[in-house]
C-alpha positions as CSV (number, residue, x, y, z in Angstrom):
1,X,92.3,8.3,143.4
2,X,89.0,10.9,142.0
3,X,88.9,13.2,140.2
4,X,89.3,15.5,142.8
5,X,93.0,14.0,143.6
6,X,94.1,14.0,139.7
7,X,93.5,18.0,139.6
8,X,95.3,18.8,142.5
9,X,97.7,16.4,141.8
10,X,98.6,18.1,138.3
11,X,98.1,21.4,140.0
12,X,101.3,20.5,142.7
13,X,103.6,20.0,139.3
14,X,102.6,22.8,137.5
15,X,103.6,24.9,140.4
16,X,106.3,22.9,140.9
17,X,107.4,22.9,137.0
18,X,107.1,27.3,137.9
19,X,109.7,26.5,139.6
20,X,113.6,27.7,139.0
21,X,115.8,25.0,139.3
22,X,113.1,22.2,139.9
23,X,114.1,20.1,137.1
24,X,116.6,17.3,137.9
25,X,117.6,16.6,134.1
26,X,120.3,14.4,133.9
27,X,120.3,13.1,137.3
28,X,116.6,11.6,136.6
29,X,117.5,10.8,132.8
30,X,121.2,8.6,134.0
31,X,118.7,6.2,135.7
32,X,116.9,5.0,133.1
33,X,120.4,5.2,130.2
34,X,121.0,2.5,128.4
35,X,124.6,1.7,128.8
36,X,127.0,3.5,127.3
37,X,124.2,5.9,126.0
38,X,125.8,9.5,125.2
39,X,123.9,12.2,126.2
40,X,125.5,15.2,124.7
41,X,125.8,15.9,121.0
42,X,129.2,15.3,119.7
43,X,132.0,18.0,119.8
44,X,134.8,18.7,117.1
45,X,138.3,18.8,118.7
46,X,137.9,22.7,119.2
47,X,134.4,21.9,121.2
48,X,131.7,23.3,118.6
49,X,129.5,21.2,117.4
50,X,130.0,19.8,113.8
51,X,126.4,19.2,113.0
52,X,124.1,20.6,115.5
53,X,121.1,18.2,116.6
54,X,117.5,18.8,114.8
55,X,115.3,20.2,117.1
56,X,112.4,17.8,118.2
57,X,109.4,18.1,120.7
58,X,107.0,15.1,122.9
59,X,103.8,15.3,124.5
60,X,103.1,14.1,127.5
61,X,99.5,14.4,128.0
62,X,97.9,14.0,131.7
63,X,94.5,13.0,132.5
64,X,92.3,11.3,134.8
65,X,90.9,8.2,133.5
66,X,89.3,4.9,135.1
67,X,87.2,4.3,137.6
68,X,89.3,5.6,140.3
69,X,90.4,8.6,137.6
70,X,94.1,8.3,138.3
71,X,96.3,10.1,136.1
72,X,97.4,8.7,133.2
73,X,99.6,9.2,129.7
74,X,99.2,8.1,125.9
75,X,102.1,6.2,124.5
76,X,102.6,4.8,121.0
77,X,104.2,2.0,119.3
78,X,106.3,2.9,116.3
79,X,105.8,0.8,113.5
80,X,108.4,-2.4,112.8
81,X,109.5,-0.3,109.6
82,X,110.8,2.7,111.1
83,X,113.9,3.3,109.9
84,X,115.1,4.4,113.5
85,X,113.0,3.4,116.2
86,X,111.3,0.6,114.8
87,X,108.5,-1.0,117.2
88,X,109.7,1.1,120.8
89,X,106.9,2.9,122.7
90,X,107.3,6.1,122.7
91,X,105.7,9.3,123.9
92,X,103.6,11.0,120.9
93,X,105.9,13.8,118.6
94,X,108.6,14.7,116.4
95,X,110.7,17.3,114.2
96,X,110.3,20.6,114.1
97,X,109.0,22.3,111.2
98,X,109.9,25.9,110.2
99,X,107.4,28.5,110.8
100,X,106.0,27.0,114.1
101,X,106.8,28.0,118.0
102,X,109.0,25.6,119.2
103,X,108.6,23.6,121.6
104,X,104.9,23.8,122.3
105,X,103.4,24.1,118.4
106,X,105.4,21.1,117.2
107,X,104.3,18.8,120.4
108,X,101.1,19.6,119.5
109,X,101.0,19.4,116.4
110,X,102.9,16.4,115.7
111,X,100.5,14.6,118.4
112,X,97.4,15.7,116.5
113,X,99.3,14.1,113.2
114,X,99.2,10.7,115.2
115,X,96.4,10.7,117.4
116,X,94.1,13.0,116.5
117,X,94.1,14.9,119.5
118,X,93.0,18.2,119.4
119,X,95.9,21.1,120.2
120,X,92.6,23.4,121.3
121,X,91.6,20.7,124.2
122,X,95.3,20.6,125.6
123,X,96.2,23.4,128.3
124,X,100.2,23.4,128.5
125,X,101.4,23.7,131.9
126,X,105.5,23.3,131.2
127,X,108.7,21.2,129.6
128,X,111.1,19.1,130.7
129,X,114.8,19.3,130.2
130,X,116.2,18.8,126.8
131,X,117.0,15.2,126.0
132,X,119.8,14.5,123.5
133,X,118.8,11.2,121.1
134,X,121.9,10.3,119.5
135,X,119.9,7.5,116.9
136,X,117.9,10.7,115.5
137,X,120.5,13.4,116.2
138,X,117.5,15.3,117.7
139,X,117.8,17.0,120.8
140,X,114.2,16.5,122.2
141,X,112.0,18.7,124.1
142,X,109.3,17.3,125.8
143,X,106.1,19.3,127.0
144,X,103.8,18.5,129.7
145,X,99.8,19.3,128.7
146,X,96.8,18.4,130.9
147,X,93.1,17.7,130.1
148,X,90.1,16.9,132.3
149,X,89.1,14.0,131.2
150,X,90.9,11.2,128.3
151,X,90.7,12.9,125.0
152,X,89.4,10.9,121.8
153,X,92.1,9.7,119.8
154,X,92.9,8.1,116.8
155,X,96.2,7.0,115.3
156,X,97.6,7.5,111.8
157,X,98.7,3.9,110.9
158,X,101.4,5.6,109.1
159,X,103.1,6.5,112.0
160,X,101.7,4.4,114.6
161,X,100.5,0.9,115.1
162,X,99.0,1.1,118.5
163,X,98.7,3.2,121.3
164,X,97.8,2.9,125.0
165,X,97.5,4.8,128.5
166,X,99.4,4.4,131.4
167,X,98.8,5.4,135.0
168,X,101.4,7.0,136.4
169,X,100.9,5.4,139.6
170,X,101.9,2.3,137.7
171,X,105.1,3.9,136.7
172,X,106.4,5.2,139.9
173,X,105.1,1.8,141.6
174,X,108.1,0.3,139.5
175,X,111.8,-0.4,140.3
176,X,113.3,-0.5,136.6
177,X,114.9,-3.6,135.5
178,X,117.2,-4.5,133.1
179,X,116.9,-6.4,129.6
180,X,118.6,-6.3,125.8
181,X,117.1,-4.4,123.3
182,X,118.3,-4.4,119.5
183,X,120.0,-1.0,118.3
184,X,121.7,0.5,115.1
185,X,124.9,-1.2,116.7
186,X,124.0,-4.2,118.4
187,X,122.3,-5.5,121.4
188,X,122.7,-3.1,124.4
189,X,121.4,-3.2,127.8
190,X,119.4,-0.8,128.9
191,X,116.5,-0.2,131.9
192,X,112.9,-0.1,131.6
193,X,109.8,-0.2,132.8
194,X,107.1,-2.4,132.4
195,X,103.6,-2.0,130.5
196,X,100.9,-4.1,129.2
197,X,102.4,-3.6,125.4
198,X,105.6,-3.8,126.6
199,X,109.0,-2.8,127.5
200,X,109.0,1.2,127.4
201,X,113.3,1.9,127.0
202,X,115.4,4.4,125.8
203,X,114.5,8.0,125.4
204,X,110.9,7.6,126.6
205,X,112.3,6.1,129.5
206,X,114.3,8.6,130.0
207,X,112.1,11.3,129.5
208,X,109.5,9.4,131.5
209,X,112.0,9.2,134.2
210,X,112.4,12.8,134.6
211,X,108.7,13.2,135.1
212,X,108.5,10.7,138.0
213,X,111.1,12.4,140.0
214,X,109.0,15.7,139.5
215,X,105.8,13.8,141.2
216,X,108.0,12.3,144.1
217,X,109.1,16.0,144.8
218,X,106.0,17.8,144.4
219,X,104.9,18.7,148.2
220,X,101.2,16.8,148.5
């Protein structure tokens, strides 16, 4: 892939993200579930919601990068003492703050907190569907950005121990398997895909997923 491919590449799925109805939302996210993972918010027994999820936004920044300058993504590694993802990969955000546009300001904003990474160099070009995180009660919100070329980055060891790109070439190269992960109750099984720091599970799987059926759809 050039540089020329990556553009019109990202250019197919912002059209196609333009698009009513193009999001497959739960049908991508149920492939990449853990077992058993619930992906609604709890209901009382009169269906409202007792405590309504915290709103939360993700970044998923696209670039061309490499030699052959095939798109890729930043992901992070939480640190081993966070109190509820500790050590996953994960896509760049987190909480909404009052005050700020949501979903776009806080995706940015919470990336610039952990990887310095400027909101001014990122063009938004659409969202993905809502993704309910039961560990967090969040409902997340990620937002798809692009920039010409990999940005400069820099992570806030408070938040983040390392971070990494991946192609997404890898990703959609993958058939997921299966492992066990530790969670808040226990070992659960759960698919993932593969990267050179690791398993990436979970929400960011999830999420990721999501984005990978969007690529397979867009018309090249």
């Amino acid at each position: 892939m050039n540089w020329t491919k990556a553009t019109a590449e990202l250019t197919r799925l912002e059209r196609l993200l333009g698009k009513p109805g193009a999001l497959p939302g739960r049908a991508a996210h149920r492939r990449m579930a853990p077992e058993g993972r619930v992906l609604t918010p709890p209901e009382t027994h009169d269906g409202t919601d007792s405590h309504p999820p915290t709103k939360a936004a993700v970044l998923i920044l696209l670039y061309p990068f490499g030699s052959n300058s095939a798109l890729h993504l930043p992901l992070i590694r939480r640190p081993d003492e966070d109190p509820l993802h500790p050590g996953q990969i994960a896509l760049p955000g987190g909480r909404h703050k009052e005050g700020e546009s949501f979903p776009v300001e806080t995706a940015l904003r919470e990336s610039q907190e952990e990887l310095s990474i400027e909101p001014e160099s990122v063009r938004v070009i659409g969202e993905l569907s809502p993704l309910y995180v039961g560990v967090s009660s969040a409902m997340v919100t990620p937002v798809i950005g692009r920039t010409d070329r990999r940005p400069s980055m820099r992570a806030d060891p408070r938040e983040v121990v390392a971070f990494f790109s991946i192609s997404v070439s890898s990703l959609l190269s993958q058939v997921p398997r299966f492992g066990y992960f530790e969670s808040q109750g226990g070992d659960i099984r759960a698919p993932y895909y593969l990267s050179e720091a690791g398993r990436i599970w979970g929400a960011t799987a999830m999420i990721l997923a999501e984005l990978l059926e969007l690529f397979h759809q867009a018309p090249k």
